[in-house]
PyMOL CGO cylinders between C-alpha atoms (Angstrom):
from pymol import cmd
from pymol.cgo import CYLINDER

trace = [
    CYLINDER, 91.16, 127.34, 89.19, 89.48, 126.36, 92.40, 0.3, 1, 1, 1, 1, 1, 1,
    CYLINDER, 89.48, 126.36, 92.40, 85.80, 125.73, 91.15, 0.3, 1, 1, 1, 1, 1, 1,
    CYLINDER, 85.80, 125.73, 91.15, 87.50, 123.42, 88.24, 0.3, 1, 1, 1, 1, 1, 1,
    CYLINDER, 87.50, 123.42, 88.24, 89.19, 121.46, 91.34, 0.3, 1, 1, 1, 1, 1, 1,
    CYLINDER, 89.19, 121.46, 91.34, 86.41, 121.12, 93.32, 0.3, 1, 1, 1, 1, 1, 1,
    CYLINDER, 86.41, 121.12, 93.32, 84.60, 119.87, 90.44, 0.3, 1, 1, 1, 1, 1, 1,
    CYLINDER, 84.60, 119.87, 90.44, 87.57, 117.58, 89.85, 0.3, 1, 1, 1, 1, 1, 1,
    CYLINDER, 87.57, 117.58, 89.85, 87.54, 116.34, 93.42, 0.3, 1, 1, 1, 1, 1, 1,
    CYLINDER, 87.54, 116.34, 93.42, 83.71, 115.36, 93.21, 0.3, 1, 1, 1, 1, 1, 1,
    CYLINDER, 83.71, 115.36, 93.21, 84.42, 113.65, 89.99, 0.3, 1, 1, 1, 1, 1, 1,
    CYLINDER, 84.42, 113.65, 89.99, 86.87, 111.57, 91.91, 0.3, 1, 1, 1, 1, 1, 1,
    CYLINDER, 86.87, 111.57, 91.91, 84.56, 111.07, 94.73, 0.3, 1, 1, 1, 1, 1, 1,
    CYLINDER, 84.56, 111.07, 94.73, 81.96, 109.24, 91.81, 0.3, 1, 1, 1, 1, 1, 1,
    CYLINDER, 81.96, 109.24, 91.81, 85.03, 107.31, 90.60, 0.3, 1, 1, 1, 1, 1, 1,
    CYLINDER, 85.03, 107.31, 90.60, 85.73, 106.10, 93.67, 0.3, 1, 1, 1, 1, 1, 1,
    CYLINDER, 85.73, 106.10, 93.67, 82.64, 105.00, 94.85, 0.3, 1, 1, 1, 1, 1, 1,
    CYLINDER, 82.64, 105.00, 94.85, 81.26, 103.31, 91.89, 0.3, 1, 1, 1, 1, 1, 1,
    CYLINDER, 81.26, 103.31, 91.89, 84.80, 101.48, 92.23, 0.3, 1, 1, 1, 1, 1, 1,
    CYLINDER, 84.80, 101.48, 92.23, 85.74, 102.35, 88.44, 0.3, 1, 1, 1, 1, 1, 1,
    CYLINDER, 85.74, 102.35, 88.44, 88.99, 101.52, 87.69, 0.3, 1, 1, 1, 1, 1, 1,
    CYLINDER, 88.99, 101.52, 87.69, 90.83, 104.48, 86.01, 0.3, 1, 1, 1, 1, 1, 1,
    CYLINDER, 90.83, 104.48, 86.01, 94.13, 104.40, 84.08, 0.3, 1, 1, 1, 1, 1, 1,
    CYLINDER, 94.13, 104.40, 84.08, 96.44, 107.66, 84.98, 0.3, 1, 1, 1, 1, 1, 1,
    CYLINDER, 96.44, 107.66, 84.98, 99.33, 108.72, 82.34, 0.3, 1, 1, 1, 1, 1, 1,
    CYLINDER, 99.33, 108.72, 82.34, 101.68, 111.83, 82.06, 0.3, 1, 1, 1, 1, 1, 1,
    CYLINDER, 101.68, 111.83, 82.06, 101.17, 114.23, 85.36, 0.3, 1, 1, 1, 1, 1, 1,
    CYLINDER, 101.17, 114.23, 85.36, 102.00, 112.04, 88.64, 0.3, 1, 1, 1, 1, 1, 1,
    CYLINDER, 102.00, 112.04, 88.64, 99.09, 111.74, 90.74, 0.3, 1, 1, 1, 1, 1, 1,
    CYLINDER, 99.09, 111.74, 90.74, 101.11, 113.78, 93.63, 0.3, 1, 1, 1, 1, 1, 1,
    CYLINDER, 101.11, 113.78, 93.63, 101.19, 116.60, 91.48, 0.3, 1, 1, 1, 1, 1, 1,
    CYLINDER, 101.19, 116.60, 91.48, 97.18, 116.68, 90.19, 0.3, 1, 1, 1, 1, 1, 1,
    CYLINDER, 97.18, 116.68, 90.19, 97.23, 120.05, 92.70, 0.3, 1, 1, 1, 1, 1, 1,
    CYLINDER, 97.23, 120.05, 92.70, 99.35, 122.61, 92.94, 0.3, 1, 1, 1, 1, 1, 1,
    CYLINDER, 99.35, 122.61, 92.94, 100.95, 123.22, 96.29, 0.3, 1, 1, 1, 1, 1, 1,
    CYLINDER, 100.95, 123.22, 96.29, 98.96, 126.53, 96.94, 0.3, 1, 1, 1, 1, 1, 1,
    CYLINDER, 98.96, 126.53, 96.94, 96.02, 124.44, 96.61, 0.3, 1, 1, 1, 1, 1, 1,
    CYLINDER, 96.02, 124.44, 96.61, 97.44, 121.96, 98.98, 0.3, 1, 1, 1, 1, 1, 1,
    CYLINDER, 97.44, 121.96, 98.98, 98.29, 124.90, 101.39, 0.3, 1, 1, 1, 1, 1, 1,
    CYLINDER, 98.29, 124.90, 101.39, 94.57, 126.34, 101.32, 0.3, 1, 1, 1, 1, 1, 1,
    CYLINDER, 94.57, 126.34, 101.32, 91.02, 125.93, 102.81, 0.3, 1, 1, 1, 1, 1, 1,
    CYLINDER, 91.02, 125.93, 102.81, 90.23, 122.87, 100.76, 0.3, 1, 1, 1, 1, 1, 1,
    CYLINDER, 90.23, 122.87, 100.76, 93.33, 120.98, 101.79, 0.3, 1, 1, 1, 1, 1, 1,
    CYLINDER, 93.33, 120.98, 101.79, 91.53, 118.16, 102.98, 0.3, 1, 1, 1, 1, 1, 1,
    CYLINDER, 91.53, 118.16, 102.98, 89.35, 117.49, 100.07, 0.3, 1, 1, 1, 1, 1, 1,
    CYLINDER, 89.35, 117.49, 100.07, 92.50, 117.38, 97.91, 0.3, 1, 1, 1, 1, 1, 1,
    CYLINDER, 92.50, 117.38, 97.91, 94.74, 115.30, 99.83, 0.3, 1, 1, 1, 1, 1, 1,
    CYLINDER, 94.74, 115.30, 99.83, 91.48, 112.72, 99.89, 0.3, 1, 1, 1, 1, 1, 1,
    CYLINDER, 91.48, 112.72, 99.89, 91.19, 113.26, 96.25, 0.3, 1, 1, 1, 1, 1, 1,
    CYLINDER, 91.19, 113.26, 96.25, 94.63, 111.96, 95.94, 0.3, 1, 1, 1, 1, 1, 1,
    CYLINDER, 94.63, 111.96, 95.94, 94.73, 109.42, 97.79, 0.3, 1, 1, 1, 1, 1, 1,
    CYLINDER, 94.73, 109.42, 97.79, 91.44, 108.11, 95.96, 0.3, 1, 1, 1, 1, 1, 1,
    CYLINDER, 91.44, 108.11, 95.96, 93.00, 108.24, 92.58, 0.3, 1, 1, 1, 1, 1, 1,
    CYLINDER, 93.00, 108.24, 92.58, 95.80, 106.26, 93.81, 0.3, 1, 1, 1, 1, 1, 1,
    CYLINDER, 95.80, 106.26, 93.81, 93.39, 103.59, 94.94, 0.3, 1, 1, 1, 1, 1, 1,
    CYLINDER, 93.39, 103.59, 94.94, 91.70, 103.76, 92.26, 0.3, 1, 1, 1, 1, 1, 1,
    CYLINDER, 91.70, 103.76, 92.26, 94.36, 102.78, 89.74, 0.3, 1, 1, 1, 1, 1, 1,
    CYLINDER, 94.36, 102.78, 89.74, 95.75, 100.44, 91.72, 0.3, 1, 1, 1, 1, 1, 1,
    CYLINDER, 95.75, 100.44, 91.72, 94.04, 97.49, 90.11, 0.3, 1, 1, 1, 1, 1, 1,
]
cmd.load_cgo(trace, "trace")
C-alpha cells in the first residue's frame, strides 16, 4: 500500500534524524519495498529510506 509506505518512509526519516539506533530481523532491508514500488513515482524516497535503515543499524 503506498500511503502505508510513505508513512513508513517518514517514520524512517524521524529514526534517522534523532540518530536512534534500530535493530532489523527477518525481511532484508533490500527487500522493505517491493520492486513496483522501487519502479514508481516515489522511487527516490524509497531508495533514501533504505539506505537510512542501513545506517541506522549499523551501530
Amino acid at each position: 500500500d503506498q500511503s502505508a509506505a510513505l508513512r513508513f518512509v517518514a517514520f524512517v526519516d524521524r529514526v534517522y534524524d534523532a540518530q536512534l539506533p534500530i535493530r532489523a530481523t527477518g525481511t532484508g532491508l533490500d527487500q522493505v519495498f517491493p520492486d513496483e514500488m522501487l519502479a514508481g513515482g516515489y522511487r527516490k524516497k524509497y531508495l533514501r529510506a533504505i539506505s537510512r535503515l542501513n545506517a541506522s543499524t549499523a551501530a
